[in-house]
C-alpha positions in Angstrom: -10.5 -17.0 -9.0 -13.1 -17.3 -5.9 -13.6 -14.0 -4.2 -16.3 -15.6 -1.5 -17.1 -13.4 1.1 -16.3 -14.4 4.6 -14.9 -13.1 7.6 -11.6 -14.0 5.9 -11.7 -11.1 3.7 -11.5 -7.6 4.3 -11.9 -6.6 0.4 -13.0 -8.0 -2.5 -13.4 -7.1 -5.8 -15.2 -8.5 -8.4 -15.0 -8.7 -12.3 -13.5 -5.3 -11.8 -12.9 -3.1 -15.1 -11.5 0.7 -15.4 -11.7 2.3 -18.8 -10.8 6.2 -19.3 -12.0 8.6 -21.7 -9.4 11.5 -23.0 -9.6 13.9 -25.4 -11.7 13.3 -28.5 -13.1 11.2 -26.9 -10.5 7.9 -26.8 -11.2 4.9 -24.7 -7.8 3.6 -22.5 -8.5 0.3 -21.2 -6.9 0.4 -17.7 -7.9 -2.8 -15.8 -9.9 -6.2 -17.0 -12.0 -8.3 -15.2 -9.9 -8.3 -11.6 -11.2 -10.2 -8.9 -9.2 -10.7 -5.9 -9.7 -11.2 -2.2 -7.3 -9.4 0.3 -7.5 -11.1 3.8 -7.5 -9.8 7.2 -4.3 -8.7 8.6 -2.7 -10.3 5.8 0.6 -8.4 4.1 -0.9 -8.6 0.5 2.0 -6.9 -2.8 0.7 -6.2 -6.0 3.7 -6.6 -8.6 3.8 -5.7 -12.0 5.7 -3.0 -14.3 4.9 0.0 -14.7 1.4 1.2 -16.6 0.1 -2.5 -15.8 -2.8 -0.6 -14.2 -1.8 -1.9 -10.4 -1.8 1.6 -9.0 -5.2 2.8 -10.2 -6.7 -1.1 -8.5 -4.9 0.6 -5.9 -6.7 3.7 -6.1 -10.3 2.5 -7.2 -9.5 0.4 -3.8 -9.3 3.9 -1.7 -12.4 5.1 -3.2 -11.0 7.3 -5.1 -11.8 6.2 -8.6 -15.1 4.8 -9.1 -15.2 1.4 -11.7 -16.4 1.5 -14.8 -17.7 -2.1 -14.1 -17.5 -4.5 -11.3 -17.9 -4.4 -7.6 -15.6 -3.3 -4.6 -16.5 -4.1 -1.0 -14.9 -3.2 2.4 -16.6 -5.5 4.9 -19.1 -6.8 2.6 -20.0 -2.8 2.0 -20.0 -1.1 -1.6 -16.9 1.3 -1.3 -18.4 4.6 -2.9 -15.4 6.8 -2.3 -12.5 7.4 0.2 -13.2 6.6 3.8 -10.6 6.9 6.8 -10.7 3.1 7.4 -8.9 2.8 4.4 -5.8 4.7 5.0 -3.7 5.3 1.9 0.4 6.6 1.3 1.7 7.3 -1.8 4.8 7.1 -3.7 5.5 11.2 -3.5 5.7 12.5 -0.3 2.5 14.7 -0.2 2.9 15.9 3.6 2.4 19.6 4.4 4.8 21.7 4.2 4.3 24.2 6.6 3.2 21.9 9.0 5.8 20.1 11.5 6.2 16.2 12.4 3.4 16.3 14.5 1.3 18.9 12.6 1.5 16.7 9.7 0.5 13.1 12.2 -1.8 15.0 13.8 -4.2 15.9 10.7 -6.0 13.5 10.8 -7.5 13.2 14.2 -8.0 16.8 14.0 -10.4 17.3 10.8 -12.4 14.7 12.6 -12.7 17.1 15.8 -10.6 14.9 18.4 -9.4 16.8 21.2 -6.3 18.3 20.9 -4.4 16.4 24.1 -6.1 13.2 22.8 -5.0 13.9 18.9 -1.3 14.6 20.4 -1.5 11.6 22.5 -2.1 9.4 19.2 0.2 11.3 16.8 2.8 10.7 19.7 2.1 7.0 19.6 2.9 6.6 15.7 5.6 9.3 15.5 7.5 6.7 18.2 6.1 3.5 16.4 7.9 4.7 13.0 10.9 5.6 14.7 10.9 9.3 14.7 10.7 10.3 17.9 12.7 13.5 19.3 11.5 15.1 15.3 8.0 16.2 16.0 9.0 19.8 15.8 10.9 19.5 12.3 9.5 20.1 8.8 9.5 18.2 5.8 12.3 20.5 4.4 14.3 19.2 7.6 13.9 15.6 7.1 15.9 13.0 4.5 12.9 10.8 1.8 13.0 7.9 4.5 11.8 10.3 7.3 9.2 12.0 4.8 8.0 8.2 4.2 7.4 7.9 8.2 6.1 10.9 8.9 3.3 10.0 5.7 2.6 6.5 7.3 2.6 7.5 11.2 -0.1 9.9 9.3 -2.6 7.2 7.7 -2.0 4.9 10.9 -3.1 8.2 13.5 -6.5 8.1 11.3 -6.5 3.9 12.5 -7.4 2.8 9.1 -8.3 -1.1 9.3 -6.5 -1.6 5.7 -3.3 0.0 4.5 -3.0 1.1 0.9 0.5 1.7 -0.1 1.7 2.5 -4.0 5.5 2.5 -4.5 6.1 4.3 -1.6 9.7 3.8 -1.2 10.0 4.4 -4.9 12.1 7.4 -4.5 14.5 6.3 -1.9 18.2 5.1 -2.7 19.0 1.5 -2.6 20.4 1.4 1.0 17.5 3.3 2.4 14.9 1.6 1.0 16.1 -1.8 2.3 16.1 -0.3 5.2 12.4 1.1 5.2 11.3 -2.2 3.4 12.5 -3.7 7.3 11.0 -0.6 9.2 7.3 -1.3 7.6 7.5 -5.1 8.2 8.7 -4.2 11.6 5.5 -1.4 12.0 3.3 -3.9 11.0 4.4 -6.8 13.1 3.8 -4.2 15.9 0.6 -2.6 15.2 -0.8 -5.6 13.1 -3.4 -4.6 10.3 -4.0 -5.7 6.1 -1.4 -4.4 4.2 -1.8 -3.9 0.2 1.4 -2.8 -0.7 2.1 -2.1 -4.7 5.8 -2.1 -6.0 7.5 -3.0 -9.0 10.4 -4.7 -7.4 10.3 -8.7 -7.1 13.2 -8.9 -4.2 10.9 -5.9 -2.4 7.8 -8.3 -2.3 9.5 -11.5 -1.6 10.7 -9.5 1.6 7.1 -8.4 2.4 4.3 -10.6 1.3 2.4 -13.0 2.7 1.2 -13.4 -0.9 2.0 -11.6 -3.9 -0.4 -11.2 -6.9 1.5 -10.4 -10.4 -0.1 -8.4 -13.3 0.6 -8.9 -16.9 3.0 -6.3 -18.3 0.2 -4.4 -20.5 -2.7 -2.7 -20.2 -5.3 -3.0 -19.9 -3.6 -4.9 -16.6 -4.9 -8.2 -15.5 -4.1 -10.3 -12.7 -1.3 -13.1 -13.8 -0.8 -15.5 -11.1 -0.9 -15.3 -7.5 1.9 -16.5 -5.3 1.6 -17.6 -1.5 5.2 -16.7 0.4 5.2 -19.3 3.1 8.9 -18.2 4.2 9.4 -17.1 7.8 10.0 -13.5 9.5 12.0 -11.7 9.6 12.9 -12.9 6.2 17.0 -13.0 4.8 17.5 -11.8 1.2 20.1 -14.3 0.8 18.0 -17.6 1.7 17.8 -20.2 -0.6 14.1 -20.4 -0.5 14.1 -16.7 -0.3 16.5 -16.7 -3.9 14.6 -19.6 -5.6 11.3 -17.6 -5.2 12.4 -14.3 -6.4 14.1 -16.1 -9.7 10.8 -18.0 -9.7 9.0 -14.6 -10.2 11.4 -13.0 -12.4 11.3 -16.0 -14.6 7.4 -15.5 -15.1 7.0 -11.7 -15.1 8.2 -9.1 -17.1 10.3 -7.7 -14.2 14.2 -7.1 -12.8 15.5 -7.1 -9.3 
């Protein structure tokens, strides 16, 4: 797989392995030789089952782990740990508590000393871009899991990552919900366009999203499978032809369900 570096490409990774050492000492073999290019601006899904090792690519990605082998570069830069242009929203909620709609947005912008009217001004912009406008003096406790989700992405996008790192985060939701978020972050990213790398273990859930879609084999340690370009229009209909024929497509060659 060619991971050439070019203007194309916002990340690459190259001949990328994770191993893990637990107790006494035992080696876990998380990831294999990945190398994959994720393009600018482009809506990229990583799609495999569970413990195929697509959320720790995801978090090596961040910054947060560091390989055991291989090479990861933002912008042609080594990525030596987590950095705000590299925004990142996870499956659980993880937003503070005692902190309010725009408390939580906020964060951001404040740990990095901008001024308080400016930081409102932003978290303003993002809190109305995920649809939550009229909430920025609620708290989590207050809010349904589909308003938690927003309030976590208007979060990453106030910090004005240039990529988007997304693991399962629409995981918890309930069926209707989550089709409904799966529309709200094409719709946020239409708007405010940036790279997406979205991981789920849904095959109707990437179809919907990706501009391409890259499968991982159903055991560790996980490898990359086979990579899938989506050339179906937006906004996208789940009950398409095309639309059907690829998702059965995928199913047929993964270890996946709808």
């Amino acid at each position: 797989m060619s991971t050439a570096e070019n203007q194309d490409n916002i990340i690459v990774c190259e001949n990328l392995s994770q191993v893990f050492i637990q107790k006494g000492k035992q080696q876990i073999h998380v990831l294999d030789d990945i190398s994959l290019d994720v393009k600018n601006n482009e809506f990229l899904v990583l799609l495999g089952p569970g413990q195929c090792g697509k959320t720790t690519l995801l978090r090596a990605i961040a910054g947060l782990l560091k390989p055991t082998m291989g090479h990861i570069r933002f912008k042609g830069k080594e990525v030596d740990g987590p950095s705000p242009e590299r925004g990142i929203v996870f499956q659980s909620y993880m937003l503070f508590f005692w902190r309010s709609v725009m408390g939580n947005v906020e964060m951001g912008p404040k740990l990095r000393g901008v001024p308080k009217a400016e930081r409102r001004k932003i978290a303003q912009h993002y809190i109305d871009l995920v649809g939550l406008k009229g909430f920025e003096k609620h708290f989590p406790h207050q809010l349904s899991g589909g308003m938690k989700q927003r309030v976590g992405i208007a979060r990453a996008y106030a910090n004005k990552p240039e990529i988007m790192l997304l693991d399962e985060p629409f995981g918890q939701l309930d069926a209707q919900t989550r089709v409904f978020m799966e529309q709200e972050i094409e719709r946020i990213w239409e708007t405010d366009k940036r790279t997406i790398l979205f991981v789920t273990s849904n095959v109707e859930e990437a179809v919907f999203l990706a501009d391409r879609i890259v499968t991982m084999e159903g055991k560790l340690p996980g490898k990359i499978k086979k990579i899938y370009d989506v050339d179906l229009p937006r906004p996208r209909n789940h009950m398409d032809k095309d639309f059907l024929e690829l998702r059965e497509k995928i199913t047929a060659d993964t270890e996946l369900v709808l």
